[in-house]
Backbone as CSV, one residue per row, in Angstrom:
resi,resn,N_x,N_y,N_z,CA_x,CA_y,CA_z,C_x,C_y,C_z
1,UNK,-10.935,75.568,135.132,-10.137,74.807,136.070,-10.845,74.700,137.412
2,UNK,-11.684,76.134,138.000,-12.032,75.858,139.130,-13.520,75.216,139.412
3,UNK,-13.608,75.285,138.140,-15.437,74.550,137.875,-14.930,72.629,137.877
4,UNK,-13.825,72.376,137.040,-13.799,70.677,136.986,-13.451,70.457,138.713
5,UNK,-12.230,71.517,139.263,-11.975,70.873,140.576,-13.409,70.668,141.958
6,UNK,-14.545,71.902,141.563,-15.706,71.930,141.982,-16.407,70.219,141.889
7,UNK,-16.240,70.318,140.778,-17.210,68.993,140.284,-16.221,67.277,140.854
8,UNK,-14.898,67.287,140.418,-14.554,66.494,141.231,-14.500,66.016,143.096
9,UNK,-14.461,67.740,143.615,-14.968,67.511,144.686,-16.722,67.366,145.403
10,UNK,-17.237,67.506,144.466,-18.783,67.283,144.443,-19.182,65.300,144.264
11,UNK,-18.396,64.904,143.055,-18.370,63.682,142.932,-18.174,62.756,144.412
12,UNK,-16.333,63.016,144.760,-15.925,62.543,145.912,-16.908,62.380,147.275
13,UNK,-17.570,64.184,147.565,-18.484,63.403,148.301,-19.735,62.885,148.373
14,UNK,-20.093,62.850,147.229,-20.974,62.150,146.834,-21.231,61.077,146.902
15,UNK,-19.783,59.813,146.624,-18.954,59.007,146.668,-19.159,58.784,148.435
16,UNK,-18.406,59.775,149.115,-18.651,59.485,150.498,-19.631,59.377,151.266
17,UNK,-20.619,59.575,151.093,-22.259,60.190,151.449,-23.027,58.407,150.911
18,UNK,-22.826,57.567,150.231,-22.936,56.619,149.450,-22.675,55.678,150.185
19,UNK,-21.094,55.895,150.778,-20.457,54.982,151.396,-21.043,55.250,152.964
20,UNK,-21.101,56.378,153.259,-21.582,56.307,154.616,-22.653,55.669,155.154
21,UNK,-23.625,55.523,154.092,-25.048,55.405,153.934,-25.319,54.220,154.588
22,UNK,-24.508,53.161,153.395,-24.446,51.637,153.118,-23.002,51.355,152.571
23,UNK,-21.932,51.312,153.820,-20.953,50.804,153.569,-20.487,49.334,152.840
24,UNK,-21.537,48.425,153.368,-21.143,46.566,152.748,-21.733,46.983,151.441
25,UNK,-22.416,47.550,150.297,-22.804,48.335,148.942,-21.624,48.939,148.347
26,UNK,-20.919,49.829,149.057,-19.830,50.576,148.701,-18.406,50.119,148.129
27,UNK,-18.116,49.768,149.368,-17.097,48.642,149.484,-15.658,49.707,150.032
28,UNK,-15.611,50.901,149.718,-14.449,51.816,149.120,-15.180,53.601,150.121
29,UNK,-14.154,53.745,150.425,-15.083,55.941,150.815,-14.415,56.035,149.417
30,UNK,-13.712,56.135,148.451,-13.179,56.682,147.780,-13.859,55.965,145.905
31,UNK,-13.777,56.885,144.671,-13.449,55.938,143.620,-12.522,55.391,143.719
32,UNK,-12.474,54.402,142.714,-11.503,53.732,141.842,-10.663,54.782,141.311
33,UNK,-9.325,54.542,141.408,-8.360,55.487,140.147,-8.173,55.500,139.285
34,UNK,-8.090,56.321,138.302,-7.382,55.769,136.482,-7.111,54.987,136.082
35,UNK,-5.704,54.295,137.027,-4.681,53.410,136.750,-5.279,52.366,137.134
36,UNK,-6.359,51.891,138.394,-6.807,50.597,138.627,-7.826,50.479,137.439
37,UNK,-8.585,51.270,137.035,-9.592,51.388,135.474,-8.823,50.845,134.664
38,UNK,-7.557,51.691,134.865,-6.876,50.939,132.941,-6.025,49.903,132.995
39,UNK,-5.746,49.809,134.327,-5.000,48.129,134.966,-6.095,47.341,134.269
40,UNK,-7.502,46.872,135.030,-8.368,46.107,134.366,-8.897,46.203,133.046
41,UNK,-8.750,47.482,132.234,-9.301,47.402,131.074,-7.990,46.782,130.047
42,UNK,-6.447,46.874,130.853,-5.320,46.213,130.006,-5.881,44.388,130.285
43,UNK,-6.178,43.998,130.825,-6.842,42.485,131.036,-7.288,41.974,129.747
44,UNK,-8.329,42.927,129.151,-8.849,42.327,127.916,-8.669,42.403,126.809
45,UNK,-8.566,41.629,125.385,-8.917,42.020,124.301,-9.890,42.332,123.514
46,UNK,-9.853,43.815,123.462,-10.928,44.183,123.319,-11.561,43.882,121.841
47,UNK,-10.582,43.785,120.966,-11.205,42.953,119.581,-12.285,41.758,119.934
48,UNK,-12.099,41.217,120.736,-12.489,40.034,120.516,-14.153,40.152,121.743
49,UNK,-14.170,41.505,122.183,-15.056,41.467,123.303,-16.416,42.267,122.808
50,UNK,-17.636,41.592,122.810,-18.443,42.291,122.035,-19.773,42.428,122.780
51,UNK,-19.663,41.781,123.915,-20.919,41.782,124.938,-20.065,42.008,126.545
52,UNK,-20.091,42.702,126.837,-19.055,43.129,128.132,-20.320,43.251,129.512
53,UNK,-20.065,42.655,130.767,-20.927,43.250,131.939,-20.391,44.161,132.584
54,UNK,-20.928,45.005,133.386,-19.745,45.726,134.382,-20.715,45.328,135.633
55,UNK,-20.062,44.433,137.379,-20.992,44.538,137.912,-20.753,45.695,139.547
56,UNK,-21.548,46.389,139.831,-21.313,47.317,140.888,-20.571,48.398,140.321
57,UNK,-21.336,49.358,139.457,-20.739,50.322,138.491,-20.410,51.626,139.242
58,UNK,-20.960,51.449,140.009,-20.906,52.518,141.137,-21.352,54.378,140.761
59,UNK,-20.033,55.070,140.765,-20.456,55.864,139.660,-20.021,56.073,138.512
60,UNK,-19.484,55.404,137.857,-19.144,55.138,136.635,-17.662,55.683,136.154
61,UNK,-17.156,55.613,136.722,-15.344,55.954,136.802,-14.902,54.621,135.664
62,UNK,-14.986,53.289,135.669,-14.610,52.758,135.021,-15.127,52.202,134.172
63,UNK,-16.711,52.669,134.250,-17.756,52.614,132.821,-17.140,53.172,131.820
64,UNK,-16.874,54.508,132.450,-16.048,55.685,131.066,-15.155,54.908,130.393
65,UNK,-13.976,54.491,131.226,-12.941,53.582,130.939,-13.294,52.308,130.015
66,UNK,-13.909,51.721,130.220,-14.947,50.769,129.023,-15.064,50.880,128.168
67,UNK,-16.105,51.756,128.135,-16.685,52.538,126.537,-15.203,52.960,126.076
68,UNK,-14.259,54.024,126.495,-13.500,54.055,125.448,-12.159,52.958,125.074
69,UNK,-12.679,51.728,125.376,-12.028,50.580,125.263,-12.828,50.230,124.096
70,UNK,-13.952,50.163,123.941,-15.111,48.783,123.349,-15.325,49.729,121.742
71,UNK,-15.560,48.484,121.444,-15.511,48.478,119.799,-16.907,48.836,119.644
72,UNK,-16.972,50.082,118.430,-18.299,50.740,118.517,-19.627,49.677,118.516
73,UNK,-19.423,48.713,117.956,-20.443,47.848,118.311,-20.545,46.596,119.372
74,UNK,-19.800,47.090,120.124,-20.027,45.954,121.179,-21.103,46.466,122.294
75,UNK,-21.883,45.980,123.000,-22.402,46.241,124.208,-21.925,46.575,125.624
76,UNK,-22.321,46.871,126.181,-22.195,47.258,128.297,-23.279,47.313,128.990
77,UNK,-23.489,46.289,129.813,-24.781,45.725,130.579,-24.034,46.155,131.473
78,UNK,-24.733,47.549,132.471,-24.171,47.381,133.886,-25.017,47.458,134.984
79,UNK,-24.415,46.653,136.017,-25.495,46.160,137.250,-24.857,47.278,138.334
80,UNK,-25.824,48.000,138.734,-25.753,48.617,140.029,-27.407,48.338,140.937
81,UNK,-27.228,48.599,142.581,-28.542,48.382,143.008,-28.465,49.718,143.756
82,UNK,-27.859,50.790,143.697,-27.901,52.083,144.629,-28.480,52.993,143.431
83,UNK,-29.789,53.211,143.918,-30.841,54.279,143.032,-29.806,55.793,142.465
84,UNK,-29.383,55.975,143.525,-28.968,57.258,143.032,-27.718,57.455,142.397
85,UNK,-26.872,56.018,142.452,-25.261,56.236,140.968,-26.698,55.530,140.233
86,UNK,-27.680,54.480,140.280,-28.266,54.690,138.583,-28.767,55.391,138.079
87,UNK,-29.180,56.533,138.791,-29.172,57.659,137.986,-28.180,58.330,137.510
88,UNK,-26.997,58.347,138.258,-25.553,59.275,137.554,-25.206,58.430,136.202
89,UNK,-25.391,57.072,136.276,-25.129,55.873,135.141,-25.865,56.302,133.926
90,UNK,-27.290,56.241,134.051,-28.444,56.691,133.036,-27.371,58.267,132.723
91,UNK,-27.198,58.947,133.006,-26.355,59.916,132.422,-25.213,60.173,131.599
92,UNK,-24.418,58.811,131.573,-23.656,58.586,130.619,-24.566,58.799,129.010
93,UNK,-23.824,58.775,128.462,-24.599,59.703,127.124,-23.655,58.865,126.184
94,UNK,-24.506,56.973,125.614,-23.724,56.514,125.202,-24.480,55.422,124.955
95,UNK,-25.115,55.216,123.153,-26.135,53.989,123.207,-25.676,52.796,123.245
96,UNK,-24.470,52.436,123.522,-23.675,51.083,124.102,-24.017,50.737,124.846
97,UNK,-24.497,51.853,125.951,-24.718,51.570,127.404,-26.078,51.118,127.853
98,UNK,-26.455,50.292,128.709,-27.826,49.755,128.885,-27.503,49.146,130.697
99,UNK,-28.071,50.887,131.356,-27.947,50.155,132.854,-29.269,49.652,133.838
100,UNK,-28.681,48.565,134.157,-30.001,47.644,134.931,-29.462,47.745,136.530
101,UNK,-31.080,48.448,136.719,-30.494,48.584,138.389,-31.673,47.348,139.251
102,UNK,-30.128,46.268,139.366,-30.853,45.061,139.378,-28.834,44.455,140.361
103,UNK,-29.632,43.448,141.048,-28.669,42.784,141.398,-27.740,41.782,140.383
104,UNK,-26.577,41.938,140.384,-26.025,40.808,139.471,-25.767,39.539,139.905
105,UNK,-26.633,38.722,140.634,-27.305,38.076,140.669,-28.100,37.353,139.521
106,UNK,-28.668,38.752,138.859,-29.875,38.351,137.637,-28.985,38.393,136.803
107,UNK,-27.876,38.273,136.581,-27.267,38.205,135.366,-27.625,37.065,134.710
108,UNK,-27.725,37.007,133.016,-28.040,36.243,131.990,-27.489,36.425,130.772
109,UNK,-27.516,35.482,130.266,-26.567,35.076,128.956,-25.627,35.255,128.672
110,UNK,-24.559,35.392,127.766,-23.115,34.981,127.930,-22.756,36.290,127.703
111,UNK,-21.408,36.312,128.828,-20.720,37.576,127.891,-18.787,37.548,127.702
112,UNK,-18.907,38.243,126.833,-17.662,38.308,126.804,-16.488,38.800,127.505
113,UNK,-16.551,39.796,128.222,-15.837,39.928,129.808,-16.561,40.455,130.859
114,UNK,-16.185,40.135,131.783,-17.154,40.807,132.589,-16.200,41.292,133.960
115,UNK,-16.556,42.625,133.926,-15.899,43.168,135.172,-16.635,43.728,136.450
116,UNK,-16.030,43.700,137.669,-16.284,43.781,138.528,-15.400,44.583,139.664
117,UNK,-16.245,45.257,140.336,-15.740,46.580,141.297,-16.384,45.664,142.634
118,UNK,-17.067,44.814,142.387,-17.975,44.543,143.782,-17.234,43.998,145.010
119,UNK,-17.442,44.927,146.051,-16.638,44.536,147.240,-17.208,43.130,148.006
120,UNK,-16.800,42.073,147.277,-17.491,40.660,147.624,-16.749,40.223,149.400
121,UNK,-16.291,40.594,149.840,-15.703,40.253,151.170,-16.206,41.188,152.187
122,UNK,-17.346,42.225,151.570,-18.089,42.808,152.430,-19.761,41.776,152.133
123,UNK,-19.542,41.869,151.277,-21.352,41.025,150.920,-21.468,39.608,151.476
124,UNK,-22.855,39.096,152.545,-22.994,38.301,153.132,-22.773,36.844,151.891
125,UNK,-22.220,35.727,152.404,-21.336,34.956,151.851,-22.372,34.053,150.666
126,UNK,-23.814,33.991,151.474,-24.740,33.378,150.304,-25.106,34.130,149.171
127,UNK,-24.543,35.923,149.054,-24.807,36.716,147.953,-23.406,36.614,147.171
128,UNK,-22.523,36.862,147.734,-21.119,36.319,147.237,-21.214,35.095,146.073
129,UNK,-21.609,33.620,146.499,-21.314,32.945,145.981,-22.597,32.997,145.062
130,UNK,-23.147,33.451,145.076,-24.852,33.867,143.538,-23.983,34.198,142.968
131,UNK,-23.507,35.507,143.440,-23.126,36.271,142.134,-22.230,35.743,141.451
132,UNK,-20.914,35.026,141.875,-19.528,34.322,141.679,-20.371,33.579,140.385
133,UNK,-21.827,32.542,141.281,-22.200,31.280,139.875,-22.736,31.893,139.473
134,UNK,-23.484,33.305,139.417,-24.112,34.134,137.881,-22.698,34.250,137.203
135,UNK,-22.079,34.901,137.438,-20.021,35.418,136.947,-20.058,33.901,135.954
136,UNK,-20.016,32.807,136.726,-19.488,31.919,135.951,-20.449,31.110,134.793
137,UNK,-21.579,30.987,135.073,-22.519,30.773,134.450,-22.656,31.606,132.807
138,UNK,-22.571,33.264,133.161,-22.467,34.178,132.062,-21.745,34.196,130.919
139,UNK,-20.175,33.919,131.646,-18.882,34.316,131.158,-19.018,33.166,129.955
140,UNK,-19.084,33.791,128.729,-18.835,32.891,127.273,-17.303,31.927,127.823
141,UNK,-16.935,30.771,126.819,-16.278,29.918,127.218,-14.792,30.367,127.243
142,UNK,-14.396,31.460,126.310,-13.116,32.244,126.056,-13.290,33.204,126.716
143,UNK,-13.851,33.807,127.409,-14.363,34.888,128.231,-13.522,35.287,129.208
144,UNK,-13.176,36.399,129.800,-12.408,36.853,130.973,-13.322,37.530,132.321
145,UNK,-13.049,37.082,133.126,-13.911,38.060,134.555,-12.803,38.543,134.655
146,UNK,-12.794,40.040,135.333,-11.515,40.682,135.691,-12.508,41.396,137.084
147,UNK,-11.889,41.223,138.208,-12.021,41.704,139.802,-11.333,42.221,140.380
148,UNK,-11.515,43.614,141.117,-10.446,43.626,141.770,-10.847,44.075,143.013
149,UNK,-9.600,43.834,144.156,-10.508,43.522,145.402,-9.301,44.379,146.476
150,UNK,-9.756,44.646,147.542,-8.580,45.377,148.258,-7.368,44.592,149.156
151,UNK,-8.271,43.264,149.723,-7.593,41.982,149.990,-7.472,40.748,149.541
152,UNK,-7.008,39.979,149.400,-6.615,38.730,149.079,-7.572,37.360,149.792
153,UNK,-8.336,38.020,150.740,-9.171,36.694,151.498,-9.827,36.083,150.472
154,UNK,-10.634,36.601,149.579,-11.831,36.482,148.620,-11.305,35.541,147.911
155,UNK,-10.001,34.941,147.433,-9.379,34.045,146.678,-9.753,32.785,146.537
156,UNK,-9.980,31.910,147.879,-10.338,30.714,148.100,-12.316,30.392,146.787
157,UNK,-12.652,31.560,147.057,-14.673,31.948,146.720,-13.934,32.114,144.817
158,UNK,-12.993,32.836,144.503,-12.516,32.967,143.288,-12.301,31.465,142.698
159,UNK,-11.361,31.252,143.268,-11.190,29.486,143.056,-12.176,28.582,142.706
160,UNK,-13.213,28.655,143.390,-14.325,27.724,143.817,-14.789,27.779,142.018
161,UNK,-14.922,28.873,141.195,-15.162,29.040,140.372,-14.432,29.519,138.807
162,UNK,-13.157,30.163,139.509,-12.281,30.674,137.887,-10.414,29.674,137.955
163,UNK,-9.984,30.010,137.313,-8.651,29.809,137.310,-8.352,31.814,137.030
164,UNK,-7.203,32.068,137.881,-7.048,33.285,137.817,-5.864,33.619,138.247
165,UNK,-5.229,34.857,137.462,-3.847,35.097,138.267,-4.022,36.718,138.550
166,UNK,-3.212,37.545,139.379,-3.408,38.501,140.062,-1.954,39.463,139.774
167,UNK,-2.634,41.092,139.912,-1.147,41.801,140.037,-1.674,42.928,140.841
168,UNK,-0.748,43.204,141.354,-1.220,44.514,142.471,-0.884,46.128,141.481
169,UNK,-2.282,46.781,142.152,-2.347,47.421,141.980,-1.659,49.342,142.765
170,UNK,-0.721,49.841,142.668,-0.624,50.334,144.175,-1.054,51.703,143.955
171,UNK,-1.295,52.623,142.852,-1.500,53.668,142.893,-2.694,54.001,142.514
172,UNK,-3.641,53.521,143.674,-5.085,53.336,144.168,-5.212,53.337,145.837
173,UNK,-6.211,54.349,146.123,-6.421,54.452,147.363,-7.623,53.551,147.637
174,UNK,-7.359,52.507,148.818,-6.377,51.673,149.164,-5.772,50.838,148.022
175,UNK,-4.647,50.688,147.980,-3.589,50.212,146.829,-4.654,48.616,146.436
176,UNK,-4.726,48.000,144.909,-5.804,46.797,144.878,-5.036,45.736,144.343
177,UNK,-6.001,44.958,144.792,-5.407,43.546,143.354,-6.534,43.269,142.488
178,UNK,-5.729,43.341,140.702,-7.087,43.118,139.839,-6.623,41.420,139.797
179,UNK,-7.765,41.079,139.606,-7.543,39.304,139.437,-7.924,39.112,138.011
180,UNK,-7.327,38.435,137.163,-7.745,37.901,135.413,-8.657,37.208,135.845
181,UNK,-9.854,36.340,135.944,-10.173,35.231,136.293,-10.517,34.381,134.867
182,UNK,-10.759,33.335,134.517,-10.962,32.584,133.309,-12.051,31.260,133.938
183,UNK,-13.211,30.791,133.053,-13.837,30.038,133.348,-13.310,28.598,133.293
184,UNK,-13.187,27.823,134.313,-13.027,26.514,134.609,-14.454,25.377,134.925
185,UNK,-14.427,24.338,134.632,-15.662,23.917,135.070,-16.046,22.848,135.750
186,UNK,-15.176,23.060,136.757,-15.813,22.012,138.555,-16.063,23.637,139.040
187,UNK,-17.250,23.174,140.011,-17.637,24.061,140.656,-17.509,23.405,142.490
């Protein structure tokens, strides 16, 4: 008991130390919670999802959450660009997993959902909208993006590219909204 509470508080500031570093990267001092993980992992069907992205994996709180969503043969491409969660990532112990520490930006070829932690209302607005047309570009034609974000500004940049509906999240520090998003095609 006093070794997991050790290690969760080792994580946290780890987590904080991350965020302090390079806050517009972070997005959050805190993880993600359980419930915002399994809020977005209720988004998909996972039968039907067999190539999944995750982008800004951070330290992998809702990677875990993934994998034990995804059908033993489906894939998880995840994009982080902070050296040191891709190393905590490379530690997942899980040949599903294949992490590219690469901007998602470079995202390529289609996938079947693709989720996202990335605090896009901190990221300067010409990286925002890359990543949004990598997001939309990727996303197979039945495909789901699922986002979730701490405010509501980012909506108008969502638009530009998905049809999407939203539910709040509240038992998450700061409380979130995951967004469904679905590919539409005016850009």
């Amino acid at each position: 008991m006093l070794a997991s509470a050790m290690t969760l508080m080792r994580t946290k500031a780890d987590f904080i130390r991350q965020f302090i570093r390079n806050p517009r990267h972070m997005g959050s001092i805190t993880p993600s919670s359980q419930t915002l993980c399994r809020a977005m992992a209720q988004e998909v069907d996972w039968s039907a999802a067999h190539r999944i992205a995750e982008l800004g994996a951070g330290d992998g709180v809702l990677t875990r959450v993934l994998l034990q969503n995804m059908l033993p043969q489906s894939v998880l491409e995840v994009f982080e660009i902070s050296p040191p969660l891709v190393q905590k990532l490379r530690r997942i112990d899980d040949p599903r997993l294949q992490v590219r520490d690469c901007s998602a930006e470079l995202m390529e070829g289609h996938y079947d959902v693709i989720m996202s932690g990335l605090p896009l209302l901190s990221l300067p607005l010409q990286t925002r909208q890359a990543i949004l047309a990598a997001a939309h570009r990727a996303l197979a034609p039945n495909g789901v993006f699922v986002q979730f974000q701490y405010t509501s500004l980012t909506q108008a940049d969502l638009s530009r590219y998905f049809t999407w509906q939203r539910r709040r999240v509240l038992r998450n520090m700061p409380p979130a909204w995951v967004y469904r998003c679905t590919r539409h095609f005016r850009t």
